[in-house]
PAZAPA-4460 file (N, C-alpha, C; in steps of 0.05 Angstrom, whole numbers, plus 32768, in hexadecimal, padded with zeros to 4 digits):
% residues 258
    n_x    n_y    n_z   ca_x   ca_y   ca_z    c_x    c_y    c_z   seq   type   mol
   8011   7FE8   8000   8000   8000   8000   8011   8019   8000     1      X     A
   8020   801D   800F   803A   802C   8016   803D   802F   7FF5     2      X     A
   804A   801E   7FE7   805D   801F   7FD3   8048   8022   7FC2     3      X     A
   8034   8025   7FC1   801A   802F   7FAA   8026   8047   7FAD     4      X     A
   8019   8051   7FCB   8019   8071   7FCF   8029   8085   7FC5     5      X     A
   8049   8076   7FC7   805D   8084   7FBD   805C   8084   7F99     6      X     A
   8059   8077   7F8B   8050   8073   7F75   803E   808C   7F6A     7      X     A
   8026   8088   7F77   8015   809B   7F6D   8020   80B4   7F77     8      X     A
   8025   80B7   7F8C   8039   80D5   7F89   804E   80DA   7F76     9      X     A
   8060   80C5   7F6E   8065   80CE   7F52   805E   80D0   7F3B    10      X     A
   8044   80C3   7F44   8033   80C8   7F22   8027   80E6   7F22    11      X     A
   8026   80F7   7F38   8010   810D   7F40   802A   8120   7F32    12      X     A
   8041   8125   7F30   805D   812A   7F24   8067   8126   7F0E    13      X     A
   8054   810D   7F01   8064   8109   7EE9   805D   8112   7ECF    14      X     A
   8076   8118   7EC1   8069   812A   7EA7   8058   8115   7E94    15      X     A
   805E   8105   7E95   804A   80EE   7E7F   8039   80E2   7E92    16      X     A
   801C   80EC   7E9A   800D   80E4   7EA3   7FF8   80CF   7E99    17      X     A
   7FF1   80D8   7E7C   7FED   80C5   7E6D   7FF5   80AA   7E68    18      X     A
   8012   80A4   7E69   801B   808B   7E6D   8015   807C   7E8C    19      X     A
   8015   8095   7E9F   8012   8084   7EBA   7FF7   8078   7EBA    20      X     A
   7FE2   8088   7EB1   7FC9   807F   7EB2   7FC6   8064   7EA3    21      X     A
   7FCC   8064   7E86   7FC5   8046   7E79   7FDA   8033   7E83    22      X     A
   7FF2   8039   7E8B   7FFF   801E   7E9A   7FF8   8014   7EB3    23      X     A
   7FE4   8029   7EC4   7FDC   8026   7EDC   7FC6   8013   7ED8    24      X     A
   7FB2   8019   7EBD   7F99   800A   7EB9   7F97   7FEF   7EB3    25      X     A
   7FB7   7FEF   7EA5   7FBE   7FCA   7E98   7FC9   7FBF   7EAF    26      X     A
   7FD3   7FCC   7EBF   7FE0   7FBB   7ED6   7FD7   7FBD   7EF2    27      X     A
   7FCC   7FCE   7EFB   7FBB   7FD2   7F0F   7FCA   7FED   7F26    28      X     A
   7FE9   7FEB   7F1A   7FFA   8001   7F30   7FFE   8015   7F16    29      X     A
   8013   802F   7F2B   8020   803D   7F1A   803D   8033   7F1A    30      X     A
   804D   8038   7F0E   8068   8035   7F05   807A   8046   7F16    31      X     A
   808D   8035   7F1F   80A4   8041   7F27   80B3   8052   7F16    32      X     A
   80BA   803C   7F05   80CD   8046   7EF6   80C2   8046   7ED6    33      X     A
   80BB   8064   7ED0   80AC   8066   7EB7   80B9   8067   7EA4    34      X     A
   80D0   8066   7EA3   80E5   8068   7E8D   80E0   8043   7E7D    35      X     A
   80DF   8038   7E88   80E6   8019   7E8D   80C8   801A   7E76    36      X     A
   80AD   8029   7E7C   8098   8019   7E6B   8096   8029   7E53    37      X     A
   80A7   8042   7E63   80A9   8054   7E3E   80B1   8044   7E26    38      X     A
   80CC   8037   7E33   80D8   8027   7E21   80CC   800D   7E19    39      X     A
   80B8   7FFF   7E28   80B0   7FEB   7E1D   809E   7FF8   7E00    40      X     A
   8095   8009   7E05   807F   800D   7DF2   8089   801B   7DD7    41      X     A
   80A9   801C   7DD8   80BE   8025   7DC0   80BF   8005   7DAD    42      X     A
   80BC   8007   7D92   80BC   7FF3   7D84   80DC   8003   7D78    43      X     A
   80E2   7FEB   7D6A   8101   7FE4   7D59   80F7   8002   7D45    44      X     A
   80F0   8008   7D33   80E6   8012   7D1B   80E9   8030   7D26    45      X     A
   80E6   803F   7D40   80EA   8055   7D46   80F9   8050   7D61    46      X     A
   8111   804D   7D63   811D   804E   7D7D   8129   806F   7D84    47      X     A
   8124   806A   7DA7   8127   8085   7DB2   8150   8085   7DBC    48      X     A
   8152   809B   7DC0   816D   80A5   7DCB   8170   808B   7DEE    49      X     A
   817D   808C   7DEE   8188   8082   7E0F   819C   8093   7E21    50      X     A
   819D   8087   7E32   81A4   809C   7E40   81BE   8099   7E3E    51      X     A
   81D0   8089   7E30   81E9   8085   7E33   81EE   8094   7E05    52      X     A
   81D4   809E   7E05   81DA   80B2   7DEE   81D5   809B   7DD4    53      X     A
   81D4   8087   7DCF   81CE   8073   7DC5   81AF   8066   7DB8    54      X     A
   81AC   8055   7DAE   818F   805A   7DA3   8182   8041   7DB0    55      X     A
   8166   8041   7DB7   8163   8027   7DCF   813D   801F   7DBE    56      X     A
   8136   8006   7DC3   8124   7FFF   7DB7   8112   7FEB   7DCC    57      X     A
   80F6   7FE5   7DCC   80ED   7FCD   7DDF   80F7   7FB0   7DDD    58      X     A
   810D   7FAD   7DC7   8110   7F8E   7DC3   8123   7F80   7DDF    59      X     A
   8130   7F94   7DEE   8140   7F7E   7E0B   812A   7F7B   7E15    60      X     A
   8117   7F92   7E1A   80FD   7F8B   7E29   80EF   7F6D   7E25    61      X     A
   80E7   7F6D   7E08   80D8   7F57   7E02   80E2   7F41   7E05    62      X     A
   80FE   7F43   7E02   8109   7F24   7E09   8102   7F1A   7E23    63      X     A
   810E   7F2E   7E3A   8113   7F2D   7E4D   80F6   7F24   7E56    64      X     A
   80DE   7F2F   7E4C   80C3   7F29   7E4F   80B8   7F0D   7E48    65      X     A
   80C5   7F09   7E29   80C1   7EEB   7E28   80CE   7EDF   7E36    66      X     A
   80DB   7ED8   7E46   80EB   7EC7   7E59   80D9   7EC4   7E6E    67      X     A
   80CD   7EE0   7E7D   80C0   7EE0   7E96   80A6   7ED1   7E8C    68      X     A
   8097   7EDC   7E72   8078   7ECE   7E71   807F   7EB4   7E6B    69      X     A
   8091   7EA7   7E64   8098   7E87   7E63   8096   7E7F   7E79    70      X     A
   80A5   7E87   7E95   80A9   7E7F   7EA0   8093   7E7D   7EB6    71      X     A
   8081   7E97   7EBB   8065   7E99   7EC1   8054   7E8A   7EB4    72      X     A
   804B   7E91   7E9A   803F   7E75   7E96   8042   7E59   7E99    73      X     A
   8058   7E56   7E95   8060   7E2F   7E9B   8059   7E2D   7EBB    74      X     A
   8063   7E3D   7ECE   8054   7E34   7EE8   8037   7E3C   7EF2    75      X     A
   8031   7E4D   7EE1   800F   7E4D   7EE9   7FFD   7E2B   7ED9    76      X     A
   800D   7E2B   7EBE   7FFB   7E15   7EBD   8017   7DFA   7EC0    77      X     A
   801E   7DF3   7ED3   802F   7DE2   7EDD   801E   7DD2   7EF7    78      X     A
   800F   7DEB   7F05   7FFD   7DF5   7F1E   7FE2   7DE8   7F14    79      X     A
   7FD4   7DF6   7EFD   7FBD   7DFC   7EF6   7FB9   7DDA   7EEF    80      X     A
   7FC8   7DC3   7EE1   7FC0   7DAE   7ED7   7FD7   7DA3   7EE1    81      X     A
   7FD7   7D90   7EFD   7FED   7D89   7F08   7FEC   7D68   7EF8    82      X     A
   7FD4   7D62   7EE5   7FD9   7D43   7EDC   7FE1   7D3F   7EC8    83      X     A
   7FE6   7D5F   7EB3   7FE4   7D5C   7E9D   8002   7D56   7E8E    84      X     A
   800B   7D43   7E78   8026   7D42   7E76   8034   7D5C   7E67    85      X     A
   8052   7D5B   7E60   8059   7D6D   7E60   804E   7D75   7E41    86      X     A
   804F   7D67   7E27   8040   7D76   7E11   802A   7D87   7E17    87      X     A
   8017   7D7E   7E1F   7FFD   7D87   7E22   8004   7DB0   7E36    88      X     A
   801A   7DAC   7E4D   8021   7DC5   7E54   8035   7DD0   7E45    89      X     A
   804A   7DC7   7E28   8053   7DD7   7E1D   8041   7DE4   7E07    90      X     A
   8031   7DCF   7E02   801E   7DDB   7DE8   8007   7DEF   7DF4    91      X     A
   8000   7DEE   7E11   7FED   7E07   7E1B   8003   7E1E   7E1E    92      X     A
   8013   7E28   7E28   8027   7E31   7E2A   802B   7E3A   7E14    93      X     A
   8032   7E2F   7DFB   8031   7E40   7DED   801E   7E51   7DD9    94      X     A
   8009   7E43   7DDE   7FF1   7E4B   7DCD   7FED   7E66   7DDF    95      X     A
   7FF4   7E66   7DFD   7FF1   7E85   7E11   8002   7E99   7E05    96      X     A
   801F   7E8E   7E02   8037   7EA7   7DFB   8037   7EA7   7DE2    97      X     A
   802C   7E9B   7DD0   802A   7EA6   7DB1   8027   7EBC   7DA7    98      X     A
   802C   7EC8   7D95   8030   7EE5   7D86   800E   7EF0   7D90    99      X     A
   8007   7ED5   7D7C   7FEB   7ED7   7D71   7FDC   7EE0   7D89   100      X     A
   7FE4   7ED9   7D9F   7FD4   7EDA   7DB9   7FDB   7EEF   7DC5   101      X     A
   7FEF   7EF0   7DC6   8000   7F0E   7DD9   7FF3   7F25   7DC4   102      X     A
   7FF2   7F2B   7DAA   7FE7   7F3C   7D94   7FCD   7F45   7D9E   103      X     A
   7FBD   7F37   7DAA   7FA6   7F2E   7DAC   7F98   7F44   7DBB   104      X     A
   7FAC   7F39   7DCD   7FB0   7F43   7DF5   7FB1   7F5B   7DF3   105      X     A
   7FC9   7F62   7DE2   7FCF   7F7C   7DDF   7FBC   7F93   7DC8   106      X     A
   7FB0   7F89   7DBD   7F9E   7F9F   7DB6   7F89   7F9F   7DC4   107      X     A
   7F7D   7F91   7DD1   7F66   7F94   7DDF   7F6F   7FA4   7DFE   108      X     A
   7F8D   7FA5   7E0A   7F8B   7FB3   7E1D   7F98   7FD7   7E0E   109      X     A
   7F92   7FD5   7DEE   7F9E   7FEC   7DDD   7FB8   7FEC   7DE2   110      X     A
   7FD1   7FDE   7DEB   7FEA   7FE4   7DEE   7FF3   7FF9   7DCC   111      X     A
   7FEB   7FE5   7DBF   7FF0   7FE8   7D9A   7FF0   8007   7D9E   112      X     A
   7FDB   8015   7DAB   7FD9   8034   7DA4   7FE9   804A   7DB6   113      X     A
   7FFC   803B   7DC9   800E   8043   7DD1   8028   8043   7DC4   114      X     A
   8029   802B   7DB5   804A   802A   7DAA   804C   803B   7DA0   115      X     A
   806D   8046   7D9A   8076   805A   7D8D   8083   8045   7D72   116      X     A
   8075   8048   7D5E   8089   8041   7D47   8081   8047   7D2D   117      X     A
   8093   8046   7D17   8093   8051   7CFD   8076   803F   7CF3   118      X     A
   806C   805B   7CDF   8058   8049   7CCF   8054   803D   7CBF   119      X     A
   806E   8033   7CB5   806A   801A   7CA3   8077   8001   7CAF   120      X     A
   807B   8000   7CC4   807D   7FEF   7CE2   806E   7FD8   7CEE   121      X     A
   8053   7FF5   7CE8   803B   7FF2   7CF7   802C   7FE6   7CE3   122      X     A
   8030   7FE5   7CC9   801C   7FDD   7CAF   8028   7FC9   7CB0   123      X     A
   803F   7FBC   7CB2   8049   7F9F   7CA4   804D   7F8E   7CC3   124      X     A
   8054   7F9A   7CD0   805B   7F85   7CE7   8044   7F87   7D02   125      X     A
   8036   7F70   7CF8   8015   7F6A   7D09   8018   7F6A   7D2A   126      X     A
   8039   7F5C   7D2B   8033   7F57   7D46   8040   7F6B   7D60   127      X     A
   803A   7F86   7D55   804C   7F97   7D66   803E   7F99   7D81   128      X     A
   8023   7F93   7D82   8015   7F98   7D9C   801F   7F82   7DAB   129      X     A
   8019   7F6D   7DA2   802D   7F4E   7DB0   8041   7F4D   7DB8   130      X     A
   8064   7F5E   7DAA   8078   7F65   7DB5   807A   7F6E   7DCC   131      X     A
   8062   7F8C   7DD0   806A   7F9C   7DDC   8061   7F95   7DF7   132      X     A
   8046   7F80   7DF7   8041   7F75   7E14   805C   7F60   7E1C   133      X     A
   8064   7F59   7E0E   8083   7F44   7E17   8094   7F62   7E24   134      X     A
   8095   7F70   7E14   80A2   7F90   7E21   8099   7F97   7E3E   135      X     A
   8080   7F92   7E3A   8075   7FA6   7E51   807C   7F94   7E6D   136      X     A
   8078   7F72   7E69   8083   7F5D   7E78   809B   7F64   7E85   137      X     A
   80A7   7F69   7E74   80C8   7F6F   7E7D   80CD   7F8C   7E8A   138      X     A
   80B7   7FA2   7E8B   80C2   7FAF   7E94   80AF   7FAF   7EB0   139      X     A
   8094   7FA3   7EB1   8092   7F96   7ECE   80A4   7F8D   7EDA   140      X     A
   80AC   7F7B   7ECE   80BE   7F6F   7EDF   80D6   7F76   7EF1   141      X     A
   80E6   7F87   7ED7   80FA   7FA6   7EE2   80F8   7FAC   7EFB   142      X     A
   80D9   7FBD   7EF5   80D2   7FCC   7F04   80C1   7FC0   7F21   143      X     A
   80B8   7FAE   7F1F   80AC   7FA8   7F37   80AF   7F88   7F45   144      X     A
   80B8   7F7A   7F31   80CD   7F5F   7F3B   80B0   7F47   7F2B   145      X     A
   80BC   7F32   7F36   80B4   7F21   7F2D   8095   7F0D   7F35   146      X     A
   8091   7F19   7F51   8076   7F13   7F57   805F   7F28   7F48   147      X     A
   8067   7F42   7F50   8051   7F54   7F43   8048   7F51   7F20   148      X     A
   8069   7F45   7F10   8060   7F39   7EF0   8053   7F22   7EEE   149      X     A
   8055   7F0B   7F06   8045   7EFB   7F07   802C   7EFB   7F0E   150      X     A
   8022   7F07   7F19   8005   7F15   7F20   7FF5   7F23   7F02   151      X     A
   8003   7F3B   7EF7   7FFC   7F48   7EDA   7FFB   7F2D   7EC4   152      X     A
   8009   7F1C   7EC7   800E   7F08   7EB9   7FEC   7EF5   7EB9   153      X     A
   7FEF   7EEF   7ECF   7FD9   7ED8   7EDB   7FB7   7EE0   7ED8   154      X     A
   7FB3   7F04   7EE5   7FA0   7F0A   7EEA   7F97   7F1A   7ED3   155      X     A
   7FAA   7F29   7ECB   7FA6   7F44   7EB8   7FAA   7F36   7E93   156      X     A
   7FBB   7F27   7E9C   7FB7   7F15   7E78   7FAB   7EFE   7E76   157      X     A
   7FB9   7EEE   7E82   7FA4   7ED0   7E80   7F8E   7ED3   7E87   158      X     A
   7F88   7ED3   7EA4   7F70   7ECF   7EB3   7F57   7EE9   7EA1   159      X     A
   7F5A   7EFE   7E96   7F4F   7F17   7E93   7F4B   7F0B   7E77   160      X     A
   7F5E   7F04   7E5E   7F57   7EFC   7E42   7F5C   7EEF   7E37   161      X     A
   7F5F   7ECC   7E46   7F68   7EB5   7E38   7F50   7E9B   7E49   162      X     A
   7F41   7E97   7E3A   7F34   7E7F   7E48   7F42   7E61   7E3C   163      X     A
   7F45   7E5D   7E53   7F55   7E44   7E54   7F48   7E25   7E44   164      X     A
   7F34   7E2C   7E58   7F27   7E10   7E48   7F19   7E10   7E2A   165      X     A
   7F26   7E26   7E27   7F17   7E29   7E03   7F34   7E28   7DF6   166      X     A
   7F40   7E35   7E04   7F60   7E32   7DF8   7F72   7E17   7DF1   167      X     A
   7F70   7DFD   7E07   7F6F   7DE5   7E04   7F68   7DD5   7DEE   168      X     A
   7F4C   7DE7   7DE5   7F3D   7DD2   7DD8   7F4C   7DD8   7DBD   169      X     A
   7F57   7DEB   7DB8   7F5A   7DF4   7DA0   7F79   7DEB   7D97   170      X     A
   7F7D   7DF1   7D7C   7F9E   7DDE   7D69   7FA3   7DFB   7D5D   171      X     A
   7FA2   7E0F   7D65   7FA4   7E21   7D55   7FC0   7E24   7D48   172      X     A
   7FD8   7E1F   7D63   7FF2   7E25   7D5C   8001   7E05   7D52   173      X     A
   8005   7E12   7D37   8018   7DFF   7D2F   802B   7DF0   7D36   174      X     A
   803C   7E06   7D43   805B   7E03   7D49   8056   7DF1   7D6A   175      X     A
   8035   7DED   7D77   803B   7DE5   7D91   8035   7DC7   7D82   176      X     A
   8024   7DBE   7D6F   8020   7DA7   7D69   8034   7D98   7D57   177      X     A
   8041   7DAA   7D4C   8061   7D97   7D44   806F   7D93   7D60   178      X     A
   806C   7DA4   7D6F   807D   7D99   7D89   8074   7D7B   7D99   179      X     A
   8052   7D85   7D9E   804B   7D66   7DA9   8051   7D58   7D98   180      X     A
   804C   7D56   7D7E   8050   7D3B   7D67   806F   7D33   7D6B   181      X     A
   807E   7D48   7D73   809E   7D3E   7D71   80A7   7D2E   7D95   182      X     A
   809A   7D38   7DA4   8093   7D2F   7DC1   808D   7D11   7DBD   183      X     A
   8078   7D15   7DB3   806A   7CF3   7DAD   807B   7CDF   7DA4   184      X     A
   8084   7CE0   7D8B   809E   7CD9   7D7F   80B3   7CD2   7D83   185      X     A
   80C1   7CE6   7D97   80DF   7CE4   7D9F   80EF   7CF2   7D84   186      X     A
   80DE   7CFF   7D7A   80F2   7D13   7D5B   8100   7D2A   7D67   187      X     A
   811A   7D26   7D5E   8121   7D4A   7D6A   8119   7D59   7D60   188      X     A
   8116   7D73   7D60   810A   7D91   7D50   811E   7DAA   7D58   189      X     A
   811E   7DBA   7D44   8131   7DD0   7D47   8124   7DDE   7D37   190      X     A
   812D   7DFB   7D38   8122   7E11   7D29   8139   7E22   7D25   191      X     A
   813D   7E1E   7D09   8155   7E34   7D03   8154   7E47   7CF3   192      X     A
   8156   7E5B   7CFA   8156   7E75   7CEF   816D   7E7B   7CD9   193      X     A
   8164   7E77   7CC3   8164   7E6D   7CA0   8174   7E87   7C91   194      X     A
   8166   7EA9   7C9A   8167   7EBF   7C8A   815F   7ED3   7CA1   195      X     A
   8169   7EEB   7CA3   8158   7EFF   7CA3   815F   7F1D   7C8E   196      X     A
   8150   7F28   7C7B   814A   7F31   7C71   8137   7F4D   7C76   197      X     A
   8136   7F64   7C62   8121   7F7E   7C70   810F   7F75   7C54   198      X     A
   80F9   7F7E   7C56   80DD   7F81   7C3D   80EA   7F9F   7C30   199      X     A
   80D6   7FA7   7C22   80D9   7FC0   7C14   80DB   7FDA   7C21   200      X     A
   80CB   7FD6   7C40   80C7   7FE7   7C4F   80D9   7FF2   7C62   201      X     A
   80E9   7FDB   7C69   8104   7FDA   7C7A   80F9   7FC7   7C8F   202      X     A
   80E9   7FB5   7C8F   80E3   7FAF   7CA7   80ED   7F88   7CA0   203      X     A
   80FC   7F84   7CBC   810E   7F6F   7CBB   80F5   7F55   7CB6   204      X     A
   80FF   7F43   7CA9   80F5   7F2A   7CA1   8108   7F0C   7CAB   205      X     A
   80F7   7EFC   7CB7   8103   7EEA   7CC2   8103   7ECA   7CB4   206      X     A
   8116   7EBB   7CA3   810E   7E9E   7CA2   8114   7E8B   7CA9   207      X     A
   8103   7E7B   7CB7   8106   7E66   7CC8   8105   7E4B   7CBC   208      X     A
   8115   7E34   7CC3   8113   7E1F   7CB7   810F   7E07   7CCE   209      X     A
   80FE   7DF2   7CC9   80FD   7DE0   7CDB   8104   7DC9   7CDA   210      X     A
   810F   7DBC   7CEC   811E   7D9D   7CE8   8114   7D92   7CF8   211      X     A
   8111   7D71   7CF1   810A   7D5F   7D05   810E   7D4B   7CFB   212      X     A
   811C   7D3F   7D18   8132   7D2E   7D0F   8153   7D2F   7D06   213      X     A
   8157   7D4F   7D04   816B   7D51   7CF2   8162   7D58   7CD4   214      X     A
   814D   7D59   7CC5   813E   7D55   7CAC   812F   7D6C   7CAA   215      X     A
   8136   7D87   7C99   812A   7D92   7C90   8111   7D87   7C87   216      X     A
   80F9   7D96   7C95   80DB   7D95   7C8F   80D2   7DB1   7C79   217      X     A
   80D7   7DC2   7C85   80C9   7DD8   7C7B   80D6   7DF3   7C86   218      X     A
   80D3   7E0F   7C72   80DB   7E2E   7C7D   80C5   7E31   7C7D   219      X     A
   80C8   7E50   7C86   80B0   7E66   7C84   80BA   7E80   7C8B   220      X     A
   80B8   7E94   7C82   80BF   7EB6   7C88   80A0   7EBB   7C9B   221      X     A
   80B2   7ED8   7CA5   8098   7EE4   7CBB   80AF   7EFB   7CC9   222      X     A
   8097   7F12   7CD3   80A1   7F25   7CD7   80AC   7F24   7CF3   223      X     A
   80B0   7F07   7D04   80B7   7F07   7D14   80BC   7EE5   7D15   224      X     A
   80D2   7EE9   7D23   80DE   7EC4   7D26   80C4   7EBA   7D34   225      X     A
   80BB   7EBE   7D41   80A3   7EAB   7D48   8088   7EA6   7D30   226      X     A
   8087   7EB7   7D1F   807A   7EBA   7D0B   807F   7EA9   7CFC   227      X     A
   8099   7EA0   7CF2   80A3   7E97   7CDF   80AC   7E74   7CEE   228      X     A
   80AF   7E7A   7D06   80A6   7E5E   7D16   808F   7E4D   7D0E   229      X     A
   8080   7E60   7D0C   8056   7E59   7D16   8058   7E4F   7CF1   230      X     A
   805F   7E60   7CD5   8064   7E50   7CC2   8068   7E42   7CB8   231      X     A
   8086   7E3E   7CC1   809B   7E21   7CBC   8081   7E0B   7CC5   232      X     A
   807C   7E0D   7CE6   806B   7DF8   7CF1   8060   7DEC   7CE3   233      X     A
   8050   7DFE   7CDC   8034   7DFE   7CD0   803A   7DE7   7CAD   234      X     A
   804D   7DEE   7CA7   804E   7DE9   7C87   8064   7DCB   7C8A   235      X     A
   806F   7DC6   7CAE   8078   7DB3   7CAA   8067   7D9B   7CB8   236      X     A
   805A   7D9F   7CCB   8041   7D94   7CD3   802B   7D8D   7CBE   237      X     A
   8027   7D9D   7CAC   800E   7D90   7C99   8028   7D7F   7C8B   238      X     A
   803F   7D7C   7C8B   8053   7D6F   7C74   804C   7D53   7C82   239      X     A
   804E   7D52   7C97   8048   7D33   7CA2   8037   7D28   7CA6   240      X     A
   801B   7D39   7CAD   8008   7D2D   7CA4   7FFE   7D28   7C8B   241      X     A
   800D   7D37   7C74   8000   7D2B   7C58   8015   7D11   7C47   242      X     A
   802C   7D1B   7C51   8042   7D0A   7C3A   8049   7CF5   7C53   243      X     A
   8043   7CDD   7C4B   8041   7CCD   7C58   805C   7CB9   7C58   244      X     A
   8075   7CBC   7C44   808C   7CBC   7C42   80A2   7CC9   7C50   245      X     A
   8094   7CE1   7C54   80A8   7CF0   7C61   80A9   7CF4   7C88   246      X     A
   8083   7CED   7C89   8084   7CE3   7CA2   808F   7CCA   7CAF   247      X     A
   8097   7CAF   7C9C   80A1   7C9D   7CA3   80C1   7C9B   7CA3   248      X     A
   80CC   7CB1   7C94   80E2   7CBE   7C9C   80EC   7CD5   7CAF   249      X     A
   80DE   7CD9   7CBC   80E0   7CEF   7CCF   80DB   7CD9   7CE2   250      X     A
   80D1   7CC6   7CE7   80C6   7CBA   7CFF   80E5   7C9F   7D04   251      X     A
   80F0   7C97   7CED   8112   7C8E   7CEE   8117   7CA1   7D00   252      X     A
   8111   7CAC   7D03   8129   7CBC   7D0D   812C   7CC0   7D2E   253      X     A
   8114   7CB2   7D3C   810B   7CAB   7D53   8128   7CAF   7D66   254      X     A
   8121   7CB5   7D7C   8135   7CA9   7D90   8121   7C90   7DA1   255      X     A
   8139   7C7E   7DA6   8128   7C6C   7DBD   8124   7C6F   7DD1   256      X     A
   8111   7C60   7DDE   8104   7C6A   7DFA   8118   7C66   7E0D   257      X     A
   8121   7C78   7E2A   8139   7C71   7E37   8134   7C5A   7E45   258      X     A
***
């Protein structure tokens, strides 16, 4: 309570009041340290000055974000389905932290209309609202440690705009059902990053290639490695269920049971 109070006294001070208010509304506090969500909400395409005079962007954020929502999600549903094996919680898991889903999240709490970035950025690359909640993760976290991002995490994203039991039911993500199919199996899988390349616009392009087994399956480009993940999957997953040669060669390739 204490540490609210002081908060909101520096929000009653601060020149971007605006920001304190919509970060206060997505997360429930004000911000210590407002510098920390300025920058989450900076995309690659328009980066600001730093303070060491240098040019600084939300992408350490987002990483640093995807790390924490991995790691929050895998123990909420670790908790949530203590019978379930481990496919079944890598493939919910990631159907939660997917672009597609974080994108989701993030325009419905409007993050998208906070970012700062160029507008041909904003026309080609879909998933900037999705980044920037992996951003905003990371600068919770910064800023207020690791229980208070697990709480925003649990209550304010999952619990608030992910129903679970509809989420289950669904195959939406590719890249989680090559994983169970390679689980099942005993196939190894890798994802190697093939190319990256800019479009016409300047905006970076990513290609991904997928193996299993060792055995090139399938690429795919996307304006983001997970994008171009969710492709490859996708185009190497329908490869095994249709060519029925190449699934009995991918499946050689087994390890045995220990």
């Amino acid at each position: 309570m204490f540490d609210n109070l002081i908060s909101f006294a520096k929000f009653l001070f601060s020149k971007d009041k605006e920001l304190c208010v919509f970060i206060h509304g997505i997360t429930g506090f004000f911000p210590r340290d407002l510098d920390l969500y300025r920058l989450a909400l900076v995309h690659r395409s328009l980066p600001v000055k730093d303070a060491g005079h240098g040019w600084a962007n939300n992408e350490r954020l987002e990483f640093l974000g995807d790390a924490i929502l991995d790691a929050v999600v895998g123990t909420y549903l670790y908790t949530l389905y203590p019978d379930k094996p481990e496919g079944f919680l890598t493939s919910t898991r990631a159907k939660i932290v997917q672009r597609e889903s974080l994108n989701r999240i993030g325009k419905l709490l409007r993050i998208d209309t906070h970012v700062r970035a160029a507008a041909h950025s904003s026309s080609h690359n879909s998933y900037i609202a999705g980044n920037a909640v992996e951003a905003l993760v990371g600068a919770i976290y910064l800023d207020r440690g690791y229980e208070a991002c697990r709480r925003f995490i649990e209550h304010r994203l999952i619990a608030a705009h992910i129903d679970l039991n509809d989420l289950v039911r669904t195959e939406q993500n590719y890249k989680s059902r090559l994983i169970e199919w390679t689980q099942k199996y005993r196939v190894t899988i890798e994802f190697a990053l093939v190319d990256t390349f800019a479009d016409a616009q300047g905006s970076p392009i990513f290609k991904t290639a997928v193996l299993l087994g060792g055995i090139f399956a399938a690429d795919a480009t996307g304006y983001s490695k997970k994008e171009s993940h969710q492709g490859a999957s996708r185009k190497a997953y329908e490869r095994l269920t249709t060519d029925k040669l190449f699934a009995q060669r991918i499946l050689s390739t087994a390890t045995a049971d220990p």
